[in-house]
C-alpha positions as CSV (number, residue, x, y, z in Angstrom):
1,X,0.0,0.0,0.0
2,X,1.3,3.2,-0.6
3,X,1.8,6.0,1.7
4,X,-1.2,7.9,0.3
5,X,-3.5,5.2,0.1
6,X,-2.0,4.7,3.8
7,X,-2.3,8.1,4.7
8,X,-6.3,8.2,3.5
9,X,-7.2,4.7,5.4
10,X,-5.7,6.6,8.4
11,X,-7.7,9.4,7.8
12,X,-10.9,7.7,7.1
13,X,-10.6,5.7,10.5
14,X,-10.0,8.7,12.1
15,X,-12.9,10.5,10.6
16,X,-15.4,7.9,11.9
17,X,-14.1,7.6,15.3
18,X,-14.1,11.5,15.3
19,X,-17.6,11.0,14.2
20,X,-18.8,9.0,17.2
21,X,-18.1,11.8,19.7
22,X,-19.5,14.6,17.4
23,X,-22.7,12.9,16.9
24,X,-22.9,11.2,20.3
25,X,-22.8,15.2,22.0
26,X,-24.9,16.7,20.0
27,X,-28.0,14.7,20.4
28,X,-27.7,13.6,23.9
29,X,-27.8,17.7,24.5
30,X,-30.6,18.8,21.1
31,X,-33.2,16.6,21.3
32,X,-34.0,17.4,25.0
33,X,-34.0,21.1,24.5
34,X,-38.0,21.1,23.3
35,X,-38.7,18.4,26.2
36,X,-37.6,20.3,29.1
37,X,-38.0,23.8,28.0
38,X,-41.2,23.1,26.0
39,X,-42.6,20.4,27.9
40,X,-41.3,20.3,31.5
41,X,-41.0,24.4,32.1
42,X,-43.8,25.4,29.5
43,X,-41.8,28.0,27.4
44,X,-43.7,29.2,24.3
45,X,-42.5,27.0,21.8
46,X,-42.2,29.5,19.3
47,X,-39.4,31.2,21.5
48,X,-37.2,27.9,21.9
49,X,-38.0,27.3,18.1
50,X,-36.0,30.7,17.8
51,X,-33.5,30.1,20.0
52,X,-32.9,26.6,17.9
53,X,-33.4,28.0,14.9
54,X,-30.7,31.0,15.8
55,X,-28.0,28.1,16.2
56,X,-28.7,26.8,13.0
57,X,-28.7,30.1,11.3
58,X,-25.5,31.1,13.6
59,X,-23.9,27.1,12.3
60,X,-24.5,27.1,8.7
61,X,-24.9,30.8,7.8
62,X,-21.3,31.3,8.9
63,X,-19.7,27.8,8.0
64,X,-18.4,29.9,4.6
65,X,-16.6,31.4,6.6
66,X,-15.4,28.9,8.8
67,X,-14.6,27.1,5.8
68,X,-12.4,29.7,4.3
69,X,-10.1,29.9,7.2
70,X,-9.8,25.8,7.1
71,X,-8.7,26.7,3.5
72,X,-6.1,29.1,4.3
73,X,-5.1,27.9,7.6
74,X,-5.2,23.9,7.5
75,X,-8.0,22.0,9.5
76,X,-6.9,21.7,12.6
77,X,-6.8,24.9,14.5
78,X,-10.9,25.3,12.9
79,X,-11.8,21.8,14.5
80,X,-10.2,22.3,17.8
81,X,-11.2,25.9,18.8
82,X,-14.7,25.1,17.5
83,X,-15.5,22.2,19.2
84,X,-14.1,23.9,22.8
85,X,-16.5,26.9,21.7
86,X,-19.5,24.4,21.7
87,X,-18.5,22.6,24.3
88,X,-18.5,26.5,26.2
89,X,-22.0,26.6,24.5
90,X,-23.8,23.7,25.9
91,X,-22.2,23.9,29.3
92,X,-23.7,27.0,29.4
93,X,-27.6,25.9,28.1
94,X,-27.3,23.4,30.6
95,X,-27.5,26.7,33.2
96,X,-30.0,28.7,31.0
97,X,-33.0,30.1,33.2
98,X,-34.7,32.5,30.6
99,X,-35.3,32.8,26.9
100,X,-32.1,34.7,26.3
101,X,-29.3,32.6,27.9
102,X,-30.9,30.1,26.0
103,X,-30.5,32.1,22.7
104,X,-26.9,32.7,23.6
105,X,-26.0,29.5,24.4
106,X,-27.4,27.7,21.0
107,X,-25.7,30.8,19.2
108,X,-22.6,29.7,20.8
109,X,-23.0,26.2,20.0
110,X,-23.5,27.1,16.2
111,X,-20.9,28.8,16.1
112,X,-18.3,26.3,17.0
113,X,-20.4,24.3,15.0
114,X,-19.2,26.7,11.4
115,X,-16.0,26.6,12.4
116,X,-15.3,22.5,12.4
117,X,-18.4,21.1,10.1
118,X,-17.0,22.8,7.3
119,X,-13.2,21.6,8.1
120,X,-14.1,18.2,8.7
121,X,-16.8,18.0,5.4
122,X,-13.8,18.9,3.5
123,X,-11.4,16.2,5.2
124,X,-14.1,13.6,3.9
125,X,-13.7,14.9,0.3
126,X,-10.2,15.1,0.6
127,X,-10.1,11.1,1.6
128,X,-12.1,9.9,-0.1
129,X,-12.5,9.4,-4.1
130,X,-15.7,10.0,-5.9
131,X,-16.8,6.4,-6.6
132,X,-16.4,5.5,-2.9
133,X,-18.0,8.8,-1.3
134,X,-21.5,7.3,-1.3
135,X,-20.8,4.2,0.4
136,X,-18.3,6.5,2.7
137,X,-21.5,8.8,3.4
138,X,-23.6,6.1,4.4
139,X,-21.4,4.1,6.4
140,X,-20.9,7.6,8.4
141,X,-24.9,7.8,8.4
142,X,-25.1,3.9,9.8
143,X,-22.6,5.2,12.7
144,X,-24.8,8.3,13.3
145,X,-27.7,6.5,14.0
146,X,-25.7,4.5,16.3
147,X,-24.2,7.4,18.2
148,X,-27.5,9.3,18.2
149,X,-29.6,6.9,19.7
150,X,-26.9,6.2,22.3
151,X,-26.5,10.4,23.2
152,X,-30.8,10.5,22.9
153,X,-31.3,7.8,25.7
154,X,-28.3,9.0,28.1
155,X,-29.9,12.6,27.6
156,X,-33.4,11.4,28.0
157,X,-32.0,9.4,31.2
158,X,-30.1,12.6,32.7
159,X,-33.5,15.0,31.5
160,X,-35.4,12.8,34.1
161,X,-32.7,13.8,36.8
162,X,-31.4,17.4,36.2
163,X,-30.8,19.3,32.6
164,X,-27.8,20.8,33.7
165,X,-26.3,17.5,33.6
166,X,-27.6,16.9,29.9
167,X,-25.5,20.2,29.4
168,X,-22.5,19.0,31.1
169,X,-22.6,15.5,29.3
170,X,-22.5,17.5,26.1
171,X,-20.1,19.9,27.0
172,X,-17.7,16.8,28.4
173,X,-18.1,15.1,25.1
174,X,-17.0,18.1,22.7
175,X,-14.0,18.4,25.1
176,X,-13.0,15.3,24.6
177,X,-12.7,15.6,21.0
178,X,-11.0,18.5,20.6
179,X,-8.4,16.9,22.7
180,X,-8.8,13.6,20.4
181,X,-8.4,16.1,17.2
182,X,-5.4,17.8,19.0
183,X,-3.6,15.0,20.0
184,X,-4.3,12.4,17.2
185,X,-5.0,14.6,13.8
186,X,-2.2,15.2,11.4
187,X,-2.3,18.6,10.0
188,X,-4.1,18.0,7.1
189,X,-5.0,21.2,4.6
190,X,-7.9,20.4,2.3
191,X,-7.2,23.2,-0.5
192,X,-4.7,24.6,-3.0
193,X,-1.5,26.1,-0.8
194,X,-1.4,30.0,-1.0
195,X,-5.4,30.3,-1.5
196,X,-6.6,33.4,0.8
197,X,-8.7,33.2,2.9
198,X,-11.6,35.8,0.6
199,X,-10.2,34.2,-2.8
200,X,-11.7,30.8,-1.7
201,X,-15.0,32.4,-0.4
202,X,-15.6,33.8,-3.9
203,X,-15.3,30.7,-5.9
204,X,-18.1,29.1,-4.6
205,X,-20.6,32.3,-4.2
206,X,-19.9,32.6,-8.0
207,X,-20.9,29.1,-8.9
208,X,-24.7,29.8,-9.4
209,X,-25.4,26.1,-10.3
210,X,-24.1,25.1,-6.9
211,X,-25.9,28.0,-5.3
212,X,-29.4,26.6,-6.9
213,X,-28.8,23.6,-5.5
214,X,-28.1,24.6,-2.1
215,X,-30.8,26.7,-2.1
216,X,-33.5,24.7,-2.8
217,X,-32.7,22.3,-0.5
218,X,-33.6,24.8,2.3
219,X,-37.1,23.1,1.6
220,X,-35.7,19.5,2.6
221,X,-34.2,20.9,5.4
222,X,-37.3,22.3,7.1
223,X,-38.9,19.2,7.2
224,X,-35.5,17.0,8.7
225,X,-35.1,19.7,11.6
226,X,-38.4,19.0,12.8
227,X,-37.0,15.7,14.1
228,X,-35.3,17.8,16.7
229,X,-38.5,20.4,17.2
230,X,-42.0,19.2,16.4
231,X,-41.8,15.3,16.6
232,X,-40.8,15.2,20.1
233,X,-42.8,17.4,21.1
234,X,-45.7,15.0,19.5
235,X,-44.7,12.0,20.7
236,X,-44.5,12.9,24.7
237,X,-47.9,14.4,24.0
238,X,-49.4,11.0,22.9
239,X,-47.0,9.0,25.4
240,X,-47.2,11.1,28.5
241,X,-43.5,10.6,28.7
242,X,-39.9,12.2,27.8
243,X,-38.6,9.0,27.2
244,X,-40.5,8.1,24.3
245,X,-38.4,10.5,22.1
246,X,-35.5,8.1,22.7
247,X,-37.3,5.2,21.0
248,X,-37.5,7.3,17.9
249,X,-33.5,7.3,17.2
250,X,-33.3,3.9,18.2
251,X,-35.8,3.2,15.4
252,X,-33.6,5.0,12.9
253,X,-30.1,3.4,14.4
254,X,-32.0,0.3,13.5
255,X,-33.3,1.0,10.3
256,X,-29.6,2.3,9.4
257,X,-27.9,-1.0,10.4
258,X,-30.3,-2.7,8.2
259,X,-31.2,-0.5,5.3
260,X,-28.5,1.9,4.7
261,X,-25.7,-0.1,3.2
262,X,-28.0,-2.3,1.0
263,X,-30.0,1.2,-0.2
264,X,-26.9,2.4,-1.4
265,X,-25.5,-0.5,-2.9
266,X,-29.0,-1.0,-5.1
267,X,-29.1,2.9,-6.0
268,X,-25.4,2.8,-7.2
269,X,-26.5,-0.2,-9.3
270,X,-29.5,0.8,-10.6
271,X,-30.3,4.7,-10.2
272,X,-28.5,8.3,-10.6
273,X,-27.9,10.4,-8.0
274,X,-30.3,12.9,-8.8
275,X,-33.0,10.1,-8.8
276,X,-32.2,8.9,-5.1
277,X,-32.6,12.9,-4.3
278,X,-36.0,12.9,-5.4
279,X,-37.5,9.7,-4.4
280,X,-36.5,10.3,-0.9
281,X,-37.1,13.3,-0.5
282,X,-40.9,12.3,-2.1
283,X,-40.9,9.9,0.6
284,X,-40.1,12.0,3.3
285,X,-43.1,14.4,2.6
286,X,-45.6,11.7,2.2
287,X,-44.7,11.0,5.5
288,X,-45.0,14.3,6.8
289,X,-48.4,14.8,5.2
290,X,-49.5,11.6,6.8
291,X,-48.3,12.9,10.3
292,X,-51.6,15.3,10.6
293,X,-53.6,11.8,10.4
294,X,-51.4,10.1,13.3
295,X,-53.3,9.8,16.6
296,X,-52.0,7.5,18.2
297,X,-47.8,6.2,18.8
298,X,-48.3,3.7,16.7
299,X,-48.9,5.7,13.6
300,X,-47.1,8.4,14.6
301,X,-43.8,6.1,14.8
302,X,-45.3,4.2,11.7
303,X,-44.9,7.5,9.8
304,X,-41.4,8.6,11.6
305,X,-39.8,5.2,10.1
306,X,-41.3,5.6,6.6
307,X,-39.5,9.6,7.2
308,X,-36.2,7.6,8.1
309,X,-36.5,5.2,5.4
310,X,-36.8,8.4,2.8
311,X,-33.6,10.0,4.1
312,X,-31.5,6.9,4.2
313,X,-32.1,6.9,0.5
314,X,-32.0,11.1,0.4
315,X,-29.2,11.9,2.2
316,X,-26.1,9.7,1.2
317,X,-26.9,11.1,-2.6
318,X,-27.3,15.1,-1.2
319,X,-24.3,14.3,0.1
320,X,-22.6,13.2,-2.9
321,X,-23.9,15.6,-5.1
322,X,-22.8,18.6,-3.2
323,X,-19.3,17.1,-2.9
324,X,-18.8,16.6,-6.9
325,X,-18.9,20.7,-6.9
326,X,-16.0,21.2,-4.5
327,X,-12.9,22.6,-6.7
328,X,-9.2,21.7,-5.0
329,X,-8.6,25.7,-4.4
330,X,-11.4,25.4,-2.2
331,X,-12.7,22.2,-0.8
332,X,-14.0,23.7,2.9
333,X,-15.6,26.6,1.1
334,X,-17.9,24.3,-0.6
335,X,-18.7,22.4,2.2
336,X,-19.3,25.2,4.2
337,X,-21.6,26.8,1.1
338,X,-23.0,23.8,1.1
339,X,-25.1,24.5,4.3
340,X,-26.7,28.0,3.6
341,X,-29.5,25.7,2.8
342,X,-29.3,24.1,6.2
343,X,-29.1,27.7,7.9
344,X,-32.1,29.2,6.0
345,X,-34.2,25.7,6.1
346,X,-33.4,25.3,9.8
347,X,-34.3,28.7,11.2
348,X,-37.4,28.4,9.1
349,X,-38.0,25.2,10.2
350,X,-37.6,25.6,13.6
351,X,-39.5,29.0,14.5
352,X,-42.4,27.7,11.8
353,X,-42.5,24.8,13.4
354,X,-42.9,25.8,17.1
355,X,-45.1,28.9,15.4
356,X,-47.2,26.8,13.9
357,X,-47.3,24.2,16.9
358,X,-48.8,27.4,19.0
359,X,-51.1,28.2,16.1
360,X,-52.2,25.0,15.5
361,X,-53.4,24.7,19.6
362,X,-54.9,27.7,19.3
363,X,-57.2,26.9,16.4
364,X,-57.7,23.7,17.3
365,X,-56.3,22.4,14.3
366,X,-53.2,20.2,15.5
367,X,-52.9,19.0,12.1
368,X,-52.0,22.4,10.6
369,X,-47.9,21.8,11.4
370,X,-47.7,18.9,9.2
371,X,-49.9,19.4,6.6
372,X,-47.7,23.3,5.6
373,X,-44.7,20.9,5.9
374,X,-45.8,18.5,3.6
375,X,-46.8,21.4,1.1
376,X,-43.0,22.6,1.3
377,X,-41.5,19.1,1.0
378,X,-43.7,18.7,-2.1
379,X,-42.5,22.0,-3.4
380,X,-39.0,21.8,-2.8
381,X,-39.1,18.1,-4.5
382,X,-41.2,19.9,-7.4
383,X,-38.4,22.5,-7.7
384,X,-35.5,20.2,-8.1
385,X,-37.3,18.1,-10.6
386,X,-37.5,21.2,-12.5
387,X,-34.3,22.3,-12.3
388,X,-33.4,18.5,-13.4
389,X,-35.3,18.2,-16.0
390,X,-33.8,21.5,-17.9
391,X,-30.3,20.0,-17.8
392,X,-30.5,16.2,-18.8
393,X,-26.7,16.3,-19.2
394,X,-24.5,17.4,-16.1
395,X,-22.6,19.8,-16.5
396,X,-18.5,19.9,-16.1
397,X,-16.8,22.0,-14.0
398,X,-12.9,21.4,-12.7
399,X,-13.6,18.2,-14.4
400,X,-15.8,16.9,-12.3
401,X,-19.6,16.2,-13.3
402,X,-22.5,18.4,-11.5
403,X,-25.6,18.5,-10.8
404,X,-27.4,21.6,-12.3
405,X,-30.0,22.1,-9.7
C-alpha cells in the first residue's frame, strides 16, 4: 500500500471515530431542549423554536466562513477551537433560566459548530474518491444512528434527573474531541497552498449552479429539523413521557444497520444520484403529510420510520452531489456553502415549526404543522425536478460532473 493510500485509510478511521463523539454530543444535549423547556417548564415554543433556529442560522450561515479559514489555515486549529466553543456553548444551556441565555447558548454552539463542520466535510472529500463517497456517506450515516440513539437515551436518562447534567454531558463530550483532534489529527489542509482566505470564499458564491442547489434544499431541510423540534414534542404528548423521544432514534439506528448499506448498494447499481434525491425526498413528505392523520404512537412512529427510510435513500446522494462541486482551491468553502440551505431551512423550520405548533393549539387544528410541511417538501421536490429536467446532461466543472440544480 502506498503512503497515500495509507495516509487516507488513516484518515478515514479517524474520521469515523471523530464521528462518534461529534454525533454522540450533539444529540444527547438537542433533542431534550424542546422536552424540558417546552414540555417540562412550559416556554412558548415559538421562542425555543427561535432560539434553535438562531443556532442553526449562527452554524450554517457562517460555516463559509469557517470554511475559508480551514482553506487558508489547514484543519486543525478550525476543528479544535470550534469544538471547545460548543462545548462552552452547551455547558452554558445546561444553566440557561430565561429565553435569552438560551438564545446565547445555542448561538454559541452554532458557532463552533461553522468553524469544524466545514473543516471536517472537506477532510471527507479530501479522503475519499468519488466512486467511494457514497458508500463513505452512508457508512458515516449507519454510525450516526448509532451514536445518536446512544447520546438520545443518556440525555433522555439525565433529562429525568437534572438538565444541567444533559449540558455538562454534552459539553464533556465536545471536550473530549477536541483533545482527540489535537492529539491524534495530522495537520491536514484540504485546498490549493497559498489560497486566501476571501479568494476561496468567492469561488463558490460565484458558482450559481451550486448556489441553486443549495438553495432549494432549504425546503428538505425544514422538514428533517423538525425531528429535533416538532416530533418530540408529538410523541410525549401522545406518550405522557420524555422518554419516548429516545425510541425514535433507536428506530432510525436500526433502520440504518439494516437498510443503509444495502439502499446504497441497489441505487449505485440501478439509479443516478439525482433520482435517489428525489424519491427520498418524495418519501419523506408523504410521510409528513400523513403525520396530521397520526393519533395514536403507533402511527405516529409508523410515519417517523417511513420519514427515516426516505432519508436513508436522500441523504447519502445530497451528500454526494454537493461534494462533486467542491474545486481543489477550495474544498472547505464548498462544504461550508454547502449549508446555507441548512441555515435558511433550519431557522425556518424551527420557528415555523414551534409557530405553527402554537397556532395550531390555538385553532384547534393540531394538524396544521404537518400538513404546511408537507406542502414545502412537495414543493421543494417539485423544484429540483424542474431544475433536473432542464439540464438532462450534467454539467463539467474542474472536471468533475454536477448537478445543475
Amino acid at each position: 500500500m502506498s503512503g497515500a493510500e495509507n495516509a487516507r485509510r488513516l484518515g478515514k478511521r479517524f474520521l469515523m471515530v471523530d464521528h462518534v463523539l461529534v454525533v454522540g454530543g450533539f444529540y444527547l444535549v438537542f433533542p431534550g431542549i424542546g422536552l424540558h423547556f417546552v414540555g417540562q417548564l412550559g416556554w412558548a415554543a415559538a421562542a425555543v423554536g427561535l432560539a434553535l433556529g438562531a443556532r442553526q442560522m449562527a452554524q450554517q450561515g457562517m460555516a463559509l466562513f469557517g470554511g475559508s479559514l480551514s482553506d487558508r489555515f489547514g484543519t486543525k486549529p478550525l476543528i479544535v477551537g470550534g469544538m471547545l466553543l460548543r462545548a462552552a456553548g452547551f455547558g452554558l444551556m445546561g444553566f440557561a433560566a430565561s429565553p435569552a441565555w438560551l438564545l446565547l447558548s445555542c448561538v454559541m454552539s452554532g458557532l463552533g459548530g461553522s468553524l469544524f463542520e466545514p473543516a471536517r466535510g472537506a477532510l471527507a472529500v479530501k479522503l475519499t474518491r468519488p466512486a467511494e463517497r457514497p458508500r463513505f456517506y452512508s457508512l458515516l450515516m449507519m454510525q450516526e444512528s448509532v451514536s445518536a440513539v446512544t447520546g438520545a437515551l443518556l440525555g433522555t436518562m439525565l433529562l429525568g434527573v437534572d438538565f444541567r447534567l444533559v449540558g455538562l454531558g454534552g459539553c464533556a463530550l465536545f471536550v473530549l474531541a477536541a483533545l482527540a483532534n489535537a492529539w491524534l489529527m495530522p495537520a491536514y489542509r484540504v485546498a490549493t497552498p497559498g489560497t486566501s482566505a476571501f479568494a476561496a470564499m468567492r469561488i463558490p458564491l460565484r458558482d450559481k449552479a451550486y448556489m441553486r442547489l443549495v438553495l432549494t434544499l432549504s425546503g428538505y431541510y425544514i422538514m428533517t429539523v423538525q425531528l429535533m423540534m416538532l416530533v418530540p414534542v408529538t410523541l410525549t404528548k401522545l406518550s405522557g413521557t420524555p422518554r419516548t423521544a429516545a425510541w425514535m432514534y433507536a428506530m432510525d439506528a436500526a433502520l440504518a444497520l439494516t437498510l443503509l448499506y444495502p439502499v446504497a448498494r441497489l441505487g449505485e447499481r440501478y439509479l443516478t444520484l439525482e433520482a435517489r434525491l428525489l424519491g427520498g425526498i418524495g418519501i419523506m413528505s408523504c410521510a409528513v403529510l400523513a403525520m396530521a392523520a397520526a393519533h395514536s404512537l403507533p402511527a405516529m412512529f409508523t410515519c417517523i420510520a417511513v420519514f427515516y427510510s426516505g432519508s436513508l435513500v436522500a441523504e447519502p446522494a445530497r451528500e454526494s452531489l454537493v461534494s462533486r462541486y467542491a474545486q481543489p482551491s477550495a474544498r472547505a468553502s464548498y462544504m461550508g456553502l454547502s449549508r446555507i440551505g441548512l441555515a435558511v431551512g433550519g431557522l425556518s423550520g424551527y420557528t415555523a415549526g414551534g409557530w405553527l405548533l402554537d397556532l395550531g393549539r390555538g385553532l384547534g387544528m393540531p394538524a396544521l404543522p404537518w400538513l404546511m410541511l408537507g406542502a414545502i417538501g412537495m414543493l421543494t421536490l417539485a423544484v429540483l425536478a424542474h431544475g433536473m429536467a432542464e439540464k438532462k446532461e450534467p454539467a463539467i466543472s474542474s472536471g468533475l460532473n454536477t448537478l445543475v440544480g
